[in-house]
C-alpha positions as CSV (number, residue, x, y, z in Angstrom):
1,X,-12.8,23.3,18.0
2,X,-14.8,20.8,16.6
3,X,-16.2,22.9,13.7
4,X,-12.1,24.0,13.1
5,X,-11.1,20.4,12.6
6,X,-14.2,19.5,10.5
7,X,-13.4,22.3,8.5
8,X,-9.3,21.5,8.2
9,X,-10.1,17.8,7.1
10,X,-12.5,18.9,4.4
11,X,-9.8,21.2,3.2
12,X,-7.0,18.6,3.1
13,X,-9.6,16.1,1.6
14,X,-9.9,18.4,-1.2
15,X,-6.4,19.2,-1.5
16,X,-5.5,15.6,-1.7
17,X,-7.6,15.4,-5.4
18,X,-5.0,17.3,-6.8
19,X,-2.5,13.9,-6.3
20,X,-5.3,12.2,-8.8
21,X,-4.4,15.2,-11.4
22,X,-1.0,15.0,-13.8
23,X,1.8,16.9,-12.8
24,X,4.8,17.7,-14.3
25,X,8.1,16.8,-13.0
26,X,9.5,20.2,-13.7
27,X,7.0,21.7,-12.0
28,X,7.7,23.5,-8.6
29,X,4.3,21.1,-7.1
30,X,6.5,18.6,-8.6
31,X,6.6,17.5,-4.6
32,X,3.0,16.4,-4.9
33,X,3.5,13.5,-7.2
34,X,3.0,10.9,-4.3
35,X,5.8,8.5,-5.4
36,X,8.6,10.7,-5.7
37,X,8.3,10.6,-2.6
38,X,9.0,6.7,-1.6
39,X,12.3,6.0,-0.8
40,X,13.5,4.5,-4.4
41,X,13.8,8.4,-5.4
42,X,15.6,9.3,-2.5
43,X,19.5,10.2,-2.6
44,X,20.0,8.3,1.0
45,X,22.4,9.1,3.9
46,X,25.5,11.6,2.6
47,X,28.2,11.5,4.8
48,X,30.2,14.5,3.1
49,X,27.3,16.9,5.0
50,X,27.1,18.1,8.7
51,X,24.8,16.8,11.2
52,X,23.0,20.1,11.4
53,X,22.3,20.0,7.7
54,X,21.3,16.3,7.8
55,X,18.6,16.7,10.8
56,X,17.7,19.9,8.5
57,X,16.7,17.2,5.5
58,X,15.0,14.8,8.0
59,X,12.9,17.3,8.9
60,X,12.3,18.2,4.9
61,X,11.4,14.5,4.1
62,X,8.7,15.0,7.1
63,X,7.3,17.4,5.5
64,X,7.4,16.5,1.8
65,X,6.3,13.5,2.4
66,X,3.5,14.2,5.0
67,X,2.3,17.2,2.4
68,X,2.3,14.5,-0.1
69,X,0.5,11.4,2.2
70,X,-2.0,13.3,4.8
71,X,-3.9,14.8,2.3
72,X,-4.5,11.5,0.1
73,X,-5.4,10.1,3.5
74,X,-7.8,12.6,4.4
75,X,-9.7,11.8,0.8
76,X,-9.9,8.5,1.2
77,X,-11.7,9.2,4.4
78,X,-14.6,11.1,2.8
79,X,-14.8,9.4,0.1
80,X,-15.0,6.4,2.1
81,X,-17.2,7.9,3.7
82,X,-19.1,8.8,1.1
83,X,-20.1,6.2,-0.3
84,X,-20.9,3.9,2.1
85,X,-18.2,1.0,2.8
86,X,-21.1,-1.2,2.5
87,X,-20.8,-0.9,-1.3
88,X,-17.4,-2.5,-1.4
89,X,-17.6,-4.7,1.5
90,X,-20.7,-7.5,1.3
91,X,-18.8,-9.9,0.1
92,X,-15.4,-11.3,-1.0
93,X,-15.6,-11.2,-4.4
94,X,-17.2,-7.4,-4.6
95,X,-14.5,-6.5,-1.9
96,X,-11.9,-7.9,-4.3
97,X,-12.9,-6.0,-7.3
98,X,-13.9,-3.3,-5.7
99,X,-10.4,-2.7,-4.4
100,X,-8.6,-3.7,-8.0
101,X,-10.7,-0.7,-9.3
102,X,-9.7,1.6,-6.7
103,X,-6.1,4.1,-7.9
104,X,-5.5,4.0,-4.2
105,X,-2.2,3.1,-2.0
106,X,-2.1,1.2,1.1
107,X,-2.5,3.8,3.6
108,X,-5.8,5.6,1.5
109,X,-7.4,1.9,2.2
110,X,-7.7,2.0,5.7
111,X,-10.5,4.3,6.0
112,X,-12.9,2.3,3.5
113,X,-12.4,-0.7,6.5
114,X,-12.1,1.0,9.9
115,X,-15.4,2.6,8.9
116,X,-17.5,-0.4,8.0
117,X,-18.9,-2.9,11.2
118,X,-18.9,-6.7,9.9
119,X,-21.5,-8.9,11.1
120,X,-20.2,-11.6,10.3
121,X,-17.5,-14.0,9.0
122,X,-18.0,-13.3,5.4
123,X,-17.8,-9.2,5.6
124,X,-15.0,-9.5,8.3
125,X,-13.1,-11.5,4.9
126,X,-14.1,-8.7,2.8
127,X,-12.3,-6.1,4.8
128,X,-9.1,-8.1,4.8
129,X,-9.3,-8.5,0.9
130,X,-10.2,-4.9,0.6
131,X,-7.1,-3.5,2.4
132,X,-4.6,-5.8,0.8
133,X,-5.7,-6.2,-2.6
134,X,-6.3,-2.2,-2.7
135,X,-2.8,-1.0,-3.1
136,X,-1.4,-4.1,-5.2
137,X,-3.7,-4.1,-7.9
138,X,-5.9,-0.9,-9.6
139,X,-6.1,0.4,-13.3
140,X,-2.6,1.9,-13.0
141,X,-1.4,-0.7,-12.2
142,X,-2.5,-3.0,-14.4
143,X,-2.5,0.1,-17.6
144,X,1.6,0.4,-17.0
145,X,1.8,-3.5,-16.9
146,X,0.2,-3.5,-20.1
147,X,2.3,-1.3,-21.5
148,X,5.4,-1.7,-20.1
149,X,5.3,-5.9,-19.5
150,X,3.3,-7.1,-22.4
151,X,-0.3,-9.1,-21.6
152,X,1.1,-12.1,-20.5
153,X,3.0,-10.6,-17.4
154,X,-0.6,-8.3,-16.5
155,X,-2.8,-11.6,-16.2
156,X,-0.3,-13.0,-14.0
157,X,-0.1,-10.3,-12.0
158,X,-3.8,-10.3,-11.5
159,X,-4.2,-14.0,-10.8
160,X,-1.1,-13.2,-8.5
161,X,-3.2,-10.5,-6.9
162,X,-6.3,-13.0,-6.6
163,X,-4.6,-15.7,-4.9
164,X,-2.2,-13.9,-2.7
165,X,-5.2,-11.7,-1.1
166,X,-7.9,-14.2,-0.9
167,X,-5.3,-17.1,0.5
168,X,-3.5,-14.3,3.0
169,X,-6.9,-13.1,4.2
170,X,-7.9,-16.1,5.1
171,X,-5.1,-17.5,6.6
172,X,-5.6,-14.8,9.0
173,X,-9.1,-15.3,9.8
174,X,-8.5,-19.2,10.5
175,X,-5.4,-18.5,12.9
176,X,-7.3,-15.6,14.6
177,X,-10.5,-17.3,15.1
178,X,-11.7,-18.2,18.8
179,X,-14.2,-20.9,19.0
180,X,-16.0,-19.9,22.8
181,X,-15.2,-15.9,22.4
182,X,-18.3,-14.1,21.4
183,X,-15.5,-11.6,20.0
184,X,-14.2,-13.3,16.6
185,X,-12.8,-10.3,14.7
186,X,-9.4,-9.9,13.2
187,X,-9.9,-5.9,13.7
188,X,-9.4,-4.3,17.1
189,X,-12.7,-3.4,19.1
190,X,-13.4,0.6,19.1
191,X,-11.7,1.0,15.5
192,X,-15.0,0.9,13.2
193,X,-17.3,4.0,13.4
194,X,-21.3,3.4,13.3
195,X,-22.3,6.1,10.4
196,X,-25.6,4.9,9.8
197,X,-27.0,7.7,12.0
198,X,-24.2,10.2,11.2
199,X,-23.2,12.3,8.1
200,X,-20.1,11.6,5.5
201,X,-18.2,14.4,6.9
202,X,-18.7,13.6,11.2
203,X,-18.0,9.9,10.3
204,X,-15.4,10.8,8.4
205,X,-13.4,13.4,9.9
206,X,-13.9,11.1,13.4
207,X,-11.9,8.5,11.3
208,X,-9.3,10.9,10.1
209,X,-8.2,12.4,13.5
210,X,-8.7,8.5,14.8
211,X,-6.0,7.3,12.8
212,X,-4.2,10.3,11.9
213,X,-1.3,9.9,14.8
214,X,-0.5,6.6,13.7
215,X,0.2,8.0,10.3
216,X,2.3,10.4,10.9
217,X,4.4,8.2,13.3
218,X,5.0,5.8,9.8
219,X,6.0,9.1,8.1
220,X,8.6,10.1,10.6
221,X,9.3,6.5,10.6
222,X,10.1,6.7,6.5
223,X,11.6,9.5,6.6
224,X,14.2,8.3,8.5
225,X,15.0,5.2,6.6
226,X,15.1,7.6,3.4
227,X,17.7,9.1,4.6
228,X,19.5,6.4,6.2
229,X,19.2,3.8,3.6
230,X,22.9,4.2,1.9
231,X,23.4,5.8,-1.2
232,X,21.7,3.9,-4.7
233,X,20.9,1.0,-2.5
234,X,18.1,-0.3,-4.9
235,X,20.7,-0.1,-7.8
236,X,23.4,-1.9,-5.5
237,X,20.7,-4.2,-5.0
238,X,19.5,-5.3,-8.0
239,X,22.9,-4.9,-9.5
240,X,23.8,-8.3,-7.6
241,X,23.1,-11.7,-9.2
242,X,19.6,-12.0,-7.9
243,X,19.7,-15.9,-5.8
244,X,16.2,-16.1,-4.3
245,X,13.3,-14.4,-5.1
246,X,12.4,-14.0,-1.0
247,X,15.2,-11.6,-1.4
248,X,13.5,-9.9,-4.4
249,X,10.3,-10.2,-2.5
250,X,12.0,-9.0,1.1
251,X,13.3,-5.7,-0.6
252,X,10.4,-4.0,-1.8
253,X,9.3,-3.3,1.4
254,X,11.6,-0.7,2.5
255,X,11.5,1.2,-0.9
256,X,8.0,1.3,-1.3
257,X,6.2,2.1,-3.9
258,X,2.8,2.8,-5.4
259,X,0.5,2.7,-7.7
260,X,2.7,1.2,-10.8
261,X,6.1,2.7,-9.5
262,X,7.0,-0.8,-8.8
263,X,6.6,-2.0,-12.6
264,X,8.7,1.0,-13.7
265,X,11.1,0.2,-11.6
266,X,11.8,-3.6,-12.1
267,X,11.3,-3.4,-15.7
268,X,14.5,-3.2,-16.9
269,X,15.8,-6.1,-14.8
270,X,13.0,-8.5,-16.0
271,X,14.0,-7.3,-19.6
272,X,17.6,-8.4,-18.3
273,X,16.8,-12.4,-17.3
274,X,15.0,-11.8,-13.8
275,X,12.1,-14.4,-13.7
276,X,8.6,-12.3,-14.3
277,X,7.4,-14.3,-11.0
278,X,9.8,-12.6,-9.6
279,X,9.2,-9.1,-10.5
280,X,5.8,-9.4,-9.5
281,X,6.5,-10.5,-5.9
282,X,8.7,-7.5,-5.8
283,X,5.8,-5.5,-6.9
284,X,3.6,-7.1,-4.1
285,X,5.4,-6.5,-1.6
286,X,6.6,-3.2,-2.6
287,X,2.8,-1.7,-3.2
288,X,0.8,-3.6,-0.7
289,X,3.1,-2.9,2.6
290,X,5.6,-0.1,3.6
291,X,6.9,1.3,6.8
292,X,4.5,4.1,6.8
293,X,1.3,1.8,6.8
294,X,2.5,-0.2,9.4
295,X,1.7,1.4,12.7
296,X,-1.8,1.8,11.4
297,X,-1.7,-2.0,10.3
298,X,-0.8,-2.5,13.9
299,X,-3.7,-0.1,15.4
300,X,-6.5,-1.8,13.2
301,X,-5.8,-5.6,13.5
302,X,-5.5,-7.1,16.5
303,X,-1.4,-8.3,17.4
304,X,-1.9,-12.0,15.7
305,X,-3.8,-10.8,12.8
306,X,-1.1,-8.0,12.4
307,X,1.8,-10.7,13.0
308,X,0.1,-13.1,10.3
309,X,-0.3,-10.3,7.7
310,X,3.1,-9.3,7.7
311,X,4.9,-12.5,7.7
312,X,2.3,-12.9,4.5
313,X,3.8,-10.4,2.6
314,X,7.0,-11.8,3.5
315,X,6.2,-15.6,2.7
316,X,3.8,-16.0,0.2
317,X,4.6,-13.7,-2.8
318,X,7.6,-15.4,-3.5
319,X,6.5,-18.6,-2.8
320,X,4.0,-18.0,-5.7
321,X,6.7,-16.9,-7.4
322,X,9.0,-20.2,-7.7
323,X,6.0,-22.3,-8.0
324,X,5.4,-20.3,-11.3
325,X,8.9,-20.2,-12.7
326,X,8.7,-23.8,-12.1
327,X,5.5,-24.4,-14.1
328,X,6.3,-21.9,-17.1
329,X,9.7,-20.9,-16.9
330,X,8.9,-18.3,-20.4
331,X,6.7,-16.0,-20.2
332,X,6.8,-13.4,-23.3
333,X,6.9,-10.2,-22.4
334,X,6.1,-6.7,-24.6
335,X,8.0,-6.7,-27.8
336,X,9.2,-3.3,-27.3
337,X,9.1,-3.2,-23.4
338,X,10.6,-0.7,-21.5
């Protein structure tokens, strides 16, 4: 049984490069470009259509979007794996830039962390600025911001990323920390896997199963709120006269996106007066957190840590935001834009 489930994580590990390749829209593996999956490309709840027939497309969005998710998971694992998590995780600032190099979304970072031990305070900051600066900030990312926002908006959105990770990450390790517990880590005990003595794929198919269940309970979880979510509710959204940017910041959790989905989609209301601060908080909040990574967020940190982090997400990028429409209330963007 073992060798059967070795052998089906390798295969899904290798099925999961093909989300790396370009596919076409058209194409009828269309279904395998990871974000048009996310919620934003959804059609939402129609309530012209039986109840049979709406449990029927529940049960499609299951599958789409766990043929579209599983399989990046399963990479990550080996490649994590792989490669050794110490590579990435010695210290805060290789953890940081290791992660802003990575084209990976917030689910495909857990396994570089849960698989990595940190001896001390320093690594044990790593890890938490590996798996939040991971999914907000990679080439993607910051190639379509180029492109698409102009320079200016792409250097903010990296300092964004820098302060946001380094300043959530250790907010959490100050609040969490227990001065006469031998015990002092933000992750849960029996999460990281000792592969010193083990090969890439043991370690790493150990991890996958490990974490698998709590996966696929954030893809049932999004599938549901696809479908529920009403009808254009991102265009209703941002159709409204936009009064806060925690309100900006708040909705791009529930229509996650990743890797750069989040720039196409606010571009054209940045182009249209919303602040650039504010855009990028969207974008934040949108790339680095969704419903699906959330019961694993809750199986690998410990309950404060996992309380701090979101309300983080929820806080601070929008914070960040005012404080920088305050300071330059202009920021040029691309001459031809979007």
């Amino acid at each position: 049984m073992k060798v059967v489930k070795k052998i089906v994580f390798l295969l899904l590990a290798l099925f999961g490069i093909i989300f790396f390749l370009p596919i076409n829209k058209d194409s009828s593996l269309s279904f395998l470009v990871f974000c048009r999956t996310c919620p934003i490309y959804a059609e939402g709840f129609m309530t012209d259509v039986s109840f049979i027939i709406f449990i029927k497309e529940v049960f499609l969005g299951i599958f789409y979007y766990s043929a579209a998710t599983i399989p990046i998971f399963a990479t990550a694992t080996l490649i994590a794996a792989l490669i050794k998590k110490k590579i990435f995780l010695q210290n805060p600032i290789l953890a940081f830039l290791s992660a802003a190099i990575l084209p990976i979304c917030s689910c495909a970072a857990f396994p570089f962390v849960t698989g990595y031990n940190s001896k001390n305070s320093i690594e044990e900051l790593s890890k938490l600025l590996f798996l939040i600066t991971a999914p907000i900030l990679s080439p993607v990312i910051i190639i379509l911001s180029l492109k698409i926002l102009g320079l200016y908006p792409t250097i903010i959105r990296i300092i964004f990323s820098f302060i946001f990770a380094f300043l959530t990450s250790i907010i959490i390790i100050i609040f969490t920390s227990k001065k006469n517990k031998k015990e002092k880590s933000v992750f849960r005990s029996g999460i990281n896997l000792n592969t010193r003595s083990r090969n890439p794929i043991n370690s790493g198919s150990d991890n996958f199963y490990r974490l698998l269940k709590y996966l696929f309970l954030g893809i049932v979880i999004t599938s549901l709120l696809i479908f529920l979510v009403p009808k254009n509710y991102t265009k209703w959204f941002f159709s409204k006269n936009i009064l806060s940017a925690f309100l900006v910041s708040l909705v791009g959790i529930p229509i996650h996106l990743c890797n750069g989905g989040d720039i196409i989609s606010i571009a054209p209301f940045i182009y249209s007066g919303m602040p650039v601060g504010a855009g990028i908080a969207f974008g934040i909040t949108g790339t680095g957190i969704c419903f699906t990574s959330i019961p694993l967020l809750y199986k690998v940190l410990k309950t404060k840590g996992f309380i701090l982090y979101l309300i983080s997400f929820i806080i601070i990028p929008p914070i960040l935001a005012i404080v920088l429409n305050i300071i330059f209330p202009i920021i040029p963007l691309a001459q031809r834009g979007f």
